[in-house]
C-alpha positions as CSV (number, residue, x, y, z in Angstrom):
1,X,60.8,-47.8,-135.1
2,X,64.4,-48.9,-134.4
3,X,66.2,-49.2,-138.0
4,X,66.5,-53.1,-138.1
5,X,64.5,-55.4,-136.7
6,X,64.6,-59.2,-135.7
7,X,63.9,-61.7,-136.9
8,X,61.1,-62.4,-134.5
9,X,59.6,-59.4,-135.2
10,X,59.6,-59.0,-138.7
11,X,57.8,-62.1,-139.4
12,X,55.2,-61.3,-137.5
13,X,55.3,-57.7,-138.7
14,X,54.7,-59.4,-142.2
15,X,52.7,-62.7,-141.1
16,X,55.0,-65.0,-142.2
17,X,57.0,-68.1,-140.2
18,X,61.2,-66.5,-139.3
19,X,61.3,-70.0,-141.5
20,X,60.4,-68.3,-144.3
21,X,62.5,-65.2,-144.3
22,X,65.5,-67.2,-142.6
23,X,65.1,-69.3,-146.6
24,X,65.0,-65.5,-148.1
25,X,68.1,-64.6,-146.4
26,X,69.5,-67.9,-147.5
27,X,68.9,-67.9,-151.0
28,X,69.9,-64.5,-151.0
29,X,66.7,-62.1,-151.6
30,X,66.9,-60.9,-148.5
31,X,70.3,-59.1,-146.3
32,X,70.6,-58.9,-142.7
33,X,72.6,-57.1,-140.7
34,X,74.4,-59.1,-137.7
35,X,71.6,-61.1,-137.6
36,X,68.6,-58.4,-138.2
37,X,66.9,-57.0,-141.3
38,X,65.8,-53.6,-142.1
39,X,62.4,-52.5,-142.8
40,X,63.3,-51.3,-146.3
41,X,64.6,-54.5,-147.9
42,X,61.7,-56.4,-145.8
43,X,59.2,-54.1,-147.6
44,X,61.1,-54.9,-151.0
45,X,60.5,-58.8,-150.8
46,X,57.2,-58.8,-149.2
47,X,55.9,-55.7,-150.7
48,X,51.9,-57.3,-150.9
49,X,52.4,-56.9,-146.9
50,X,49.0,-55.4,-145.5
51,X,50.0,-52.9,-143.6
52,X,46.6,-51.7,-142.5
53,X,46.5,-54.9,-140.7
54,X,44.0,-54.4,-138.2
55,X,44.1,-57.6,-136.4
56,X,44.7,-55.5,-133.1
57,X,42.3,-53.7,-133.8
58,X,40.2,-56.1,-134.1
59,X,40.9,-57.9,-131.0
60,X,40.2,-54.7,-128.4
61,X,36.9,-54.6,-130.0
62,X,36.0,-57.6,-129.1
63,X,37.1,-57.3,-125.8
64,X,34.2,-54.5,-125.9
65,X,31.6,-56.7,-126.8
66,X,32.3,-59.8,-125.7
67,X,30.0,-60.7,-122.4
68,X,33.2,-62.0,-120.8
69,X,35.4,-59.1,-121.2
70,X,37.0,-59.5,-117.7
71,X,38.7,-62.3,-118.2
72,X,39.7,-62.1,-122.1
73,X,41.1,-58.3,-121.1
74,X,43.2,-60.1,-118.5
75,X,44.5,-62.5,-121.1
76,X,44.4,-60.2,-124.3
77,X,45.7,-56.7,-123.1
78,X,48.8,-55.6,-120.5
79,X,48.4,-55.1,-117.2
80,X,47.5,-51.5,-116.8
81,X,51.0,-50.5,-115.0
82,X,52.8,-52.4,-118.1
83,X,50.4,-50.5,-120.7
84,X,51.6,-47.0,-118.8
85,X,55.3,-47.6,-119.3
86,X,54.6,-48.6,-122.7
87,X,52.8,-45.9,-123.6
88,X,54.8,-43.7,-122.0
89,X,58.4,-44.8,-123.9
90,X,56.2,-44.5,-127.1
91,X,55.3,-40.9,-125.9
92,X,59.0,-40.0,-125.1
93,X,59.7,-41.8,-128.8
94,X,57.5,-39.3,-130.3
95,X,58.4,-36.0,-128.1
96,X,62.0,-36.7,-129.2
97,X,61.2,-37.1,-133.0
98,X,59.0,-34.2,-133.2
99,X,61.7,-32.2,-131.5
100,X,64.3,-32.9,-134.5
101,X,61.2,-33.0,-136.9
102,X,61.1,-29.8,-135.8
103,X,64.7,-28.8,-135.6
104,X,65.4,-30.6,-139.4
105,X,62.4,-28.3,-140.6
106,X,64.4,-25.1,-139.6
107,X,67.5,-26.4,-140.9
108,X,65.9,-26.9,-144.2
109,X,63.6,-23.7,-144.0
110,X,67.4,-21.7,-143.1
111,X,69.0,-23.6,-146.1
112,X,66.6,-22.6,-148.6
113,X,66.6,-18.9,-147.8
114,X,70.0,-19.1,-148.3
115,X,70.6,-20.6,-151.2
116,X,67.8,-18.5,-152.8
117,X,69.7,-15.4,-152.0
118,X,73.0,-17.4,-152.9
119,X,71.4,-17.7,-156.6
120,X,70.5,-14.1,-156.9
121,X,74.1,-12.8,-156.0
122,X,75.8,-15.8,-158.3
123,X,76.2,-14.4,-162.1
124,X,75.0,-17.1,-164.6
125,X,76.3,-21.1,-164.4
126,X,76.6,-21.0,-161.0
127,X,73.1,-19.1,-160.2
128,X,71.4,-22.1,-162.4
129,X,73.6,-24.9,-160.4
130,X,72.4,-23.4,-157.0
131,X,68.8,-23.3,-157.9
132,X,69.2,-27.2,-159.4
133,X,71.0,-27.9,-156.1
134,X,67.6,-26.2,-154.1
135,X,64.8,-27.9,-156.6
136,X,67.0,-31.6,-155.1
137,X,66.7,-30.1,-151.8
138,X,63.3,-29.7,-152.3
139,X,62.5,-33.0,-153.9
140,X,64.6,-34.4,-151.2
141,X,62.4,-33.6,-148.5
142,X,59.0,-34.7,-150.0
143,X,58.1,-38.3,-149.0
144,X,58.5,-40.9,-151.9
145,X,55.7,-43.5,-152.3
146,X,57.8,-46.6,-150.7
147,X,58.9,-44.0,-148.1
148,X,55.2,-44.0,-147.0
149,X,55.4,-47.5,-146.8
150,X,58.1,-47.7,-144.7
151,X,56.3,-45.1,-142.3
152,X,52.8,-47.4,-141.9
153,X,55.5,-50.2,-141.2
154,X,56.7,-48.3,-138.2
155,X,53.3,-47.2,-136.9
156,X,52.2,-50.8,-136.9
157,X,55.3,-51.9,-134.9
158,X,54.6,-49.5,-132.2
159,X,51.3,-50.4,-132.3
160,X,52.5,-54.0,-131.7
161,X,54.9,-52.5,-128.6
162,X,52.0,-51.6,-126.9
163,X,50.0,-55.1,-126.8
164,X,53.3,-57.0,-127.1
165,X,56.8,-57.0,-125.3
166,X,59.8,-58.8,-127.2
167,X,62.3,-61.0,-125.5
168,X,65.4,-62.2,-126.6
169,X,67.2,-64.7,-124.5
170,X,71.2,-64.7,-123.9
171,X,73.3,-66.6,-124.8
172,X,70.8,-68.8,-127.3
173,X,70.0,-65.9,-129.1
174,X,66.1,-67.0,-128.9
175,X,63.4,-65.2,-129.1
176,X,59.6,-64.7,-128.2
177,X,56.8,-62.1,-127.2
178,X,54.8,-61.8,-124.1
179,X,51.2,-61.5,-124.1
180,X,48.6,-59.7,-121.9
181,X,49.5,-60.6,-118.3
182,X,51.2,-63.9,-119.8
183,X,54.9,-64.2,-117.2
184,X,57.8,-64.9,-119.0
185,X,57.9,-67.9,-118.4
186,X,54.6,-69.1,-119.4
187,X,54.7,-66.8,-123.1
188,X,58.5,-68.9,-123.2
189,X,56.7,-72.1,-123.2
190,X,54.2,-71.3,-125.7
191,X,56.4,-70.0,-127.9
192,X,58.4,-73.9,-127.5
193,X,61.2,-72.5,-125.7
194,X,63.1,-75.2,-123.3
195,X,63.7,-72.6,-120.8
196,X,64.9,-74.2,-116.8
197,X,62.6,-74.5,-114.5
198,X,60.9,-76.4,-111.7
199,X,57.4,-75.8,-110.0
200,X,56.6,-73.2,-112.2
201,X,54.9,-72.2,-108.8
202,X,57.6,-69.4,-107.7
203,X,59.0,-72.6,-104.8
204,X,62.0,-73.9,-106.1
205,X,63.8,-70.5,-107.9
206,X,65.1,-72.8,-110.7
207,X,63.7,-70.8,-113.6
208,X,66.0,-67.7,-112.4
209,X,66.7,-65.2,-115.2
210,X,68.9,-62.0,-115.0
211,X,67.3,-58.8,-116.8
212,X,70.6,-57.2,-118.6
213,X,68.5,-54.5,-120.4
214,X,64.3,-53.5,-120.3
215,X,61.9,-53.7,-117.6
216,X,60.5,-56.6,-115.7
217,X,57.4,-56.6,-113.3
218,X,56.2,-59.2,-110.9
219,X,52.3,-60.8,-111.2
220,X,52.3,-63.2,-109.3
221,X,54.0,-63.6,-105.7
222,X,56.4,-66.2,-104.6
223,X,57.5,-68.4,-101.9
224,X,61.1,-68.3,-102.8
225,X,63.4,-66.1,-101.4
226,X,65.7,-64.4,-103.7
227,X,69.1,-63.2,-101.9
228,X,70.4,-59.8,-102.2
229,X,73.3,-60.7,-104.4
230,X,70.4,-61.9,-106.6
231,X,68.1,-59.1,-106.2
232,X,71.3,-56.4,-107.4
233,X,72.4,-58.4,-109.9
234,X,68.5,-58.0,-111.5
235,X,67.9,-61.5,-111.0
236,X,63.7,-62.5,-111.3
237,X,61.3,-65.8,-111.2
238,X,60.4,-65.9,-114.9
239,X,56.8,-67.8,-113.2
240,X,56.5,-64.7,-111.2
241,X,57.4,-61.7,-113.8
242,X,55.9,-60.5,-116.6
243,X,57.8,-57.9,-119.3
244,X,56.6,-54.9,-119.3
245,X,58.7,-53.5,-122.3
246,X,61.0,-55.3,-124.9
247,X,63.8,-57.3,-122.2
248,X,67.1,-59.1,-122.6
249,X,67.2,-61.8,-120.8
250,X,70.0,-64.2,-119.4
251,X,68.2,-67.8,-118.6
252,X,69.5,-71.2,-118.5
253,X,68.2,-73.4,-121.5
254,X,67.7,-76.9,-122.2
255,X,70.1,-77.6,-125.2
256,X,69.3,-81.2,-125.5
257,X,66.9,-83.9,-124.3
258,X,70.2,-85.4,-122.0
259,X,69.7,-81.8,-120.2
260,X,66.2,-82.7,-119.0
261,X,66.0,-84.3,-115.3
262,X,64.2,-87.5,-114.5
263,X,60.9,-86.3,-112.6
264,X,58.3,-88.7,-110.6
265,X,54.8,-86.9,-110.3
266,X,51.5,-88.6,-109.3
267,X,49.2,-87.1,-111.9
268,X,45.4,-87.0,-112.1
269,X,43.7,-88.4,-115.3
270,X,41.2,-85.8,-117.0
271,X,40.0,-87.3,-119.4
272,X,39.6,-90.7,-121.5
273,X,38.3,-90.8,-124.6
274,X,38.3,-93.5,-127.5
275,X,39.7,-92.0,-130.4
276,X,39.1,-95.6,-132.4
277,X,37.7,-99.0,-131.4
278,X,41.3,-99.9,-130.0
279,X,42.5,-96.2,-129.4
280,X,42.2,-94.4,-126.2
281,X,43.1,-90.8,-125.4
282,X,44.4,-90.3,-122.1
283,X,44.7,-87.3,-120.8
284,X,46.1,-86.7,-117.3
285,X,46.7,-83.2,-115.8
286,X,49.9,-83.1,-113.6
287,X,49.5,-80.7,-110.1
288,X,50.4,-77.0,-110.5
289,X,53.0,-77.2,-108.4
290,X,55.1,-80.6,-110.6
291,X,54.5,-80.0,-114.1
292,X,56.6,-82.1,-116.1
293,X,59.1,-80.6,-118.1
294,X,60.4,-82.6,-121.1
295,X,60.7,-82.1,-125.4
296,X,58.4,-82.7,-127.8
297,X,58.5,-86.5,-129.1
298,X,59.6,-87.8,-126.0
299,X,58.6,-90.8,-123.7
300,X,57.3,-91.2,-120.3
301,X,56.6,-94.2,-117.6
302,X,53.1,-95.1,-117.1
303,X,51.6,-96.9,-113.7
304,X,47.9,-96.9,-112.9
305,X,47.0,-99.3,-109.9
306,X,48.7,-102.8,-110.0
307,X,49.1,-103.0,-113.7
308,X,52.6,-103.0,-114.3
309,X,54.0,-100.3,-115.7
310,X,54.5,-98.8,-120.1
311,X,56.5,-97.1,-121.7
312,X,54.5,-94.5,-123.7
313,X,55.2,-91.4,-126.3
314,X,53.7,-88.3,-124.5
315,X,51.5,-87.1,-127.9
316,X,51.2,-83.5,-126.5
317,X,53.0,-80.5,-126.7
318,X,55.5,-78.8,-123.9
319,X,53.5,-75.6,-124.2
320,X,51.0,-77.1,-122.3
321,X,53.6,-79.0,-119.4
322,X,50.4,-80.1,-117.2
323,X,48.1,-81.1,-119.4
324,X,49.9,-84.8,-120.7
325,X,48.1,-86.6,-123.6
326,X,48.9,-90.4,-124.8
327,X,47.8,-92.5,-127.1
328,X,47.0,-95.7,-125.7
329,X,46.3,-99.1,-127.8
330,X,44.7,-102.1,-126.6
331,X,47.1,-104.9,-127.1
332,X,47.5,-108.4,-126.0
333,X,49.3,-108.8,-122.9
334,X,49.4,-105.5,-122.0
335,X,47.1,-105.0,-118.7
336,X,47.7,-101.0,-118.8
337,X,45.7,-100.8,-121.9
338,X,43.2,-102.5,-120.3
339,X,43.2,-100.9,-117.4
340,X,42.5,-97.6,-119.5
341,X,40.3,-98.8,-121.3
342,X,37.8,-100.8,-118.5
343,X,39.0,-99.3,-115.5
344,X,40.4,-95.2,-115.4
345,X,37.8,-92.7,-114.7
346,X,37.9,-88.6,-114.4
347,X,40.2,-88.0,-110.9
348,X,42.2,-91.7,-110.6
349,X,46.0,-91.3,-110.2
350,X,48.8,-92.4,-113.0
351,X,52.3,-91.7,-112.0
352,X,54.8,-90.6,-114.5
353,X,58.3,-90.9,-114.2
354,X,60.7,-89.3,-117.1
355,X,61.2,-87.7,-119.6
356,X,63.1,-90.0,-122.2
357,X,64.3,-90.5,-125.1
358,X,66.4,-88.5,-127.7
359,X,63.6,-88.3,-130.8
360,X,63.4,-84.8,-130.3
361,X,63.3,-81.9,-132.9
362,X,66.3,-80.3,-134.1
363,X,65.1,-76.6,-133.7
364,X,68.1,-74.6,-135.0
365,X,67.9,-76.7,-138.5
366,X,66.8,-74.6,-141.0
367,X,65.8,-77.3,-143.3
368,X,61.9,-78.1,-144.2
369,X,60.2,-80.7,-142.0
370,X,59.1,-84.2,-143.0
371,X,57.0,-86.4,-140.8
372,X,56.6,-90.0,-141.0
373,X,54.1,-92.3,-138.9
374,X,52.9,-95.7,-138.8
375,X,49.3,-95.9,-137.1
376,X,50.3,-95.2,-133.4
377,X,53.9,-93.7,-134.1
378,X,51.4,-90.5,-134.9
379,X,51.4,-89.8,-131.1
380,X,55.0,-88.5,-130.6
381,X,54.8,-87.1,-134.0
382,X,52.3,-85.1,-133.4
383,X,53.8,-84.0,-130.6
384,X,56.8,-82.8,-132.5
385,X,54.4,-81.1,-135.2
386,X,52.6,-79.2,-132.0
387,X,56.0,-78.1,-130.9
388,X,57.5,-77.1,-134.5
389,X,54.5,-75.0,-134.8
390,X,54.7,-73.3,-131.7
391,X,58.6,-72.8,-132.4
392,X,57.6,-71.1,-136.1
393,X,60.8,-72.0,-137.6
394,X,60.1,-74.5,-140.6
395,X,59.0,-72.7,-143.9
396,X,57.3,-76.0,-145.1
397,X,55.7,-78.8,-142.6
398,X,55.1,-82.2,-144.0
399,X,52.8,-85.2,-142.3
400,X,52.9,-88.7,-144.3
401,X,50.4,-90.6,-141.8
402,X,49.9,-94.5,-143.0
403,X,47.5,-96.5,-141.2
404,X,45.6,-99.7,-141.5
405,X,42.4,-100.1,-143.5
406,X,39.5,-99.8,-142.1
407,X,40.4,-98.1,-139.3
408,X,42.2,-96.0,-140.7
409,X,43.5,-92.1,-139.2
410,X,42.1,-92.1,-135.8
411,X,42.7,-87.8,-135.6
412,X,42.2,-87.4,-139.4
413,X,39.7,-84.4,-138.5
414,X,42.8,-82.8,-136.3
415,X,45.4,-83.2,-139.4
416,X,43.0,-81.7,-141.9
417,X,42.4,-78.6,-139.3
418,X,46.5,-78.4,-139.4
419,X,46.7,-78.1,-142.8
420,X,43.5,-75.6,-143.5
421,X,44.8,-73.1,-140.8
422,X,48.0,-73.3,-141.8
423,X,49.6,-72.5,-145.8
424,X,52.8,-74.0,-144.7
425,X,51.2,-77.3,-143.8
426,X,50.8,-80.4,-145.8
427,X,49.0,-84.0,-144.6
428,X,49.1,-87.1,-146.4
429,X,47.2,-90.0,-145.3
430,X,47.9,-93.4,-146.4
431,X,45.6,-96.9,-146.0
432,X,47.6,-100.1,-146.4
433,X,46.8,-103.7,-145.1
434,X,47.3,-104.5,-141.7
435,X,50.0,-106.6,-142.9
436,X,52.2,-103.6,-144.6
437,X,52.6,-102.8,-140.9
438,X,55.7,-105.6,-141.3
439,X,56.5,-105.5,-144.9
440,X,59.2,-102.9,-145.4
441,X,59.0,-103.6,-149.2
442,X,55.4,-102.3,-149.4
443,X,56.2,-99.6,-147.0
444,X,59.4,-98.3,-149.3
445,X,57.0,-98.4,-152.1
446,X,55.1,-96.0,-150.3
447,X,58.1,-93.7,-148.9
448,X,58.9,-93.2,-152.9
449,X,56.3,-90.3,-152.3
450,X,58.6,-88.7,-149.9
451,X,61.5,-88.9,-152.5
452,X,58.9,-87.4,-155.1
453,X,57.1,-84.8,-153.2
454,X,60.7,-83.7,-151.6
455,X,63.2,-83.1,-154.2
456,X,66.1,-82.9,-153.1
457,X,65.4,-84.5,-149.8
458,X,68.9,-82.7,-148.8
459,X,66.7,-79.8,-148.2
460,X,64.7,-82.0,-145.5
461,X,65.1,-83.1,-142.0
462,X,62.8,-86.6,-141.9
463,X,61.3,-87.5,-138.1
464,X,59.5,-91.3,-138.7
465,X,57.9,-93.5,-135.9
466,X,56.3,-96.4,-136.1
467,X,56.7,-100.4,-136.3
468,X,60.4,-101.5,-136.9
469,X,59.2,-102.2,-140.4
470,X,59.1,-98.6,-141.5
471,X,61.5,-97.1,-139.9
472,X,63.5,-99.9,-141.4
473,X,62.4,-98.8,-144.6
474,X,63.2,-95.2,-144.0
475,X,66.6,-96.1,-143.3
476,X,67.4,-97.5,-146.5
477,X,65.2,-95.9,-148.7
478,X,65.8,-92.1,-148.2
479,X,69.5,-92.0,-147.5
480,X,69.9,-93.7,-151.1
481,X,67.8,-91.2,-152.9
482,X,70.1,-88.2,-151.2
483,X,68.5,-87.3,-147.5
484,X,71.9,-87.1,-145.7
485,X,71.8,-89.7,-142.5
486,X,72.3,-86.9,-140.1
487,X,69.0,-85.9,-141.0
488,X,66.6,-88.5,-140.1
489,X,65.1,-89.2,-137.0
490,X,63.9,-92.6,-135.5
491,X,61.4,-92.8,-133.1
492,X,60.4,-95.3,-131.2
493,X,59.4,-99.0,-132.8
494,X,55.8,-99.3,-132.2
């Protein structure tokens, strides 16, 4: 094992979010080195960490067993070429370190027989000092209990170098880990990345990246032709290469929600489903060939047939850029929501034009993560949840979800999963009359949670949506018990 590690990689060496060890190196428990830590001092704060973990374990068995094995290999283990080279650098790894085991143990073995006949020519004081000086040599060489430790550390990170690659992405500085057969690009969106890119099909070439260091291999052919300028510079598809050992990558990244292009795709709808008596789900499922590529909490145009065309929150996350869910409420005068609800079946057509919108999240904050939502204002907040969860950054997550009685959370069940899964998760639901929906008083009266759960709020970043009454609310309520403006978020009015 190299004698740091990332970030990245030694939270999930210790099963814990980079959130919480980037608040460890904040408050100080924790050094790093240039932006790394070393296994030691990680070892020292987490020292409960199970080190027999034998979640990989785990998994290849079931790959055994499972009637299906095909297709979970495919998506669980490297493709055999990839497993090879891995294999093979670990093999290399360990040749090389049993060489200078080797070559330390007759360094040591040569330095003991000469200090022992060093002590028997020495008269008196300095006989006794080279024997203490060969008793520390001794001692010295014998592996201390924490030392131990440190050595089941390392064999479980080379154990996680052969089912995972690492790649860090220049010049952001980001970082995720590649899967199976997962391409970069696809492990990059999973992991909330807002890397470029286009058909994720291998037709356009816009989600170029340059390997500067590590090995890539291609899985999937492509229509685009790369020129030879390209080609020598190390230049790959990231939809057509997977890693096949840890990479350094140089790829063009969205750094804010003005960076996204404006994209028109006819989508097919999946799915509807009523989530309440005036909720719908719809899901629509773009063509392989035009996913839509946008940030969580963002907006999108709707049009389905002649009804004129909505504004909507997309309530899904950008790890999964075909599969679009929104959260649709039957209104008056609004003949889309009708249209979903009475008309839209499995296969129709609803073209989307966007993204929009600048409620996005602010990943490089290291602050904890509040979210606020009036009734339907859940749907672009749960798209930012989705995505913060996916990023792994936030050592605390926080969902305050009022609604109106009697019909109260229309994805209760999906909050309550969040927050068993997850320790870092917390959900609050709150019933109030219909009519609180417009009475920022009430609604302040309910934010004084916030203030009390979240003290100081200074350590927060707030995201709310909802009708103009609460965000309203937010705005003078939280900023006046010490949440700096700059951090909270308004959505859209609802």
């Amino acid at each position: 094992m190299s004698q740091l590690l990332t970030l990245s990689r030694a939270a999930r060496l210790v099963g814990v979010s980079r959130g919480a060890l980037q608040k460890k190196i904040k408050d100080g428990e924790l050094s790093t080195f240039e932006g790394m830590v070393a296994p030691a001092d990680l070892l020292r704060v987490y020292p409960q960490t199970h080190l027999e973990d034998n979640t990989l374990l785990e998994r290849l068995l079931y790959i055994q067993e499972s009637a299906f094995a095909k297709r979970i290999r495919e998506r669980i283990l490297p493709d055999p070429e990839v497993l090879m080279v891995r294999l093979s650098e670990l093999g290399h790894e360990l040749a090389d370190a049993r060489a200078q085991l080797a070559r330390y143990r007759a360094v040591s073995a040569e330095c003991e027989q000469r200090l022992a006949a060093l002590a028997t020519d020495l008269p008196g004081t300095a006989s006794t000092e080279v024997g203490a000086l060969r008793d520390w040599l001794q001692t010295a060489l014998t592996l201390a209990p924490e030392e131990t430790e440190h050595h089941l550390l390392a064999v479980k990170e080379s154990y996680m170098r052969v089912m995972v690659a690492h790649v860090l992405v220049m010049p952001s500085h980001r970082e995720f880990f590649v899967e199976g057969s997962d391409t970069l690009l696809d492990a990059a969106l999973r992991a909330g990345l807002a890397l470029n890119y286009g058909c994720s099909n291998g037709n356009c070439g816009l989600c170029k990246a340059r390997i500067v260091s590590g090995q890539a291999k291609k899985v999937r052919n492509h229509d685009y032709v790369l020129s030879e300028a390209d080609k020598s510079a190390g230049v790959v598809l990231m939809c057509s290469n997977t890693a096949v050992n840890d990479l350094v990558i140089e790829a063009e990244e969205a750094g804010s929600a003005r960076e996204i292009p404006l994209q028109q795709i006819a989508a097919r709808v999946k799915k509807v489903e009523r989530l309440a008596d005036d909720i719908m789900l719809l899901h629509v499922q773009t063509p392989r060939t035009r996913r839509l590529r946008f940030l969580a909490g963002q907006y999108v145009t709707l049009q389905a047939g002649d009804a004129p065309p909505v504004d909507c929150p997309v309530a899904s996350c950008p790890c999964d850029d075909r599969n679009l869910q929104f959260h649709v409420q039957r209104l008056p005068d609004n003949p889309f929501a009708e249209q979903v609800f009475d008309g839209l079946k499995s296969g129709d057509t609803v073209n989307v034009l966007g993204p929009r919108g600048e409620f996005v999240l602010r990943e490089d904050s290291p602050h904890n993560l509040v979210f606020i939502a009036w009734d339907t204002g859940f749907a672009p907040i749960k798209s930012l949840i989705e995505h913060a969860m996916a990023l792994d950054v936030a050592e605390s997550l926080h969902l305050y979800w009022l609604a109106p009685e009697g019909r109260g959370h229309y994805q209760r069940n999906l909050c309550r999963a969040w927050s068993d899964a997850l320790d870092n998760f917390h959900f609050t639901p709150i019933e109030l009359p219909e009519s609180a929906a417009s009475d920022s008083e009430r609604l302040k009266a309910e934010l004084l949670r916030v203030v009390h759960d979240h003290t100081p709020l200074s350590d927060c970043d707030v995201y709310a949506a909802g009708s103009p009454a609460l965000l309203a609310a937010a705005q003078e309520l939280l900023p006046a018990n010490g949440l700096p403006v700059e951090q909270l978020v308004l959505g859209y009015p609802r």
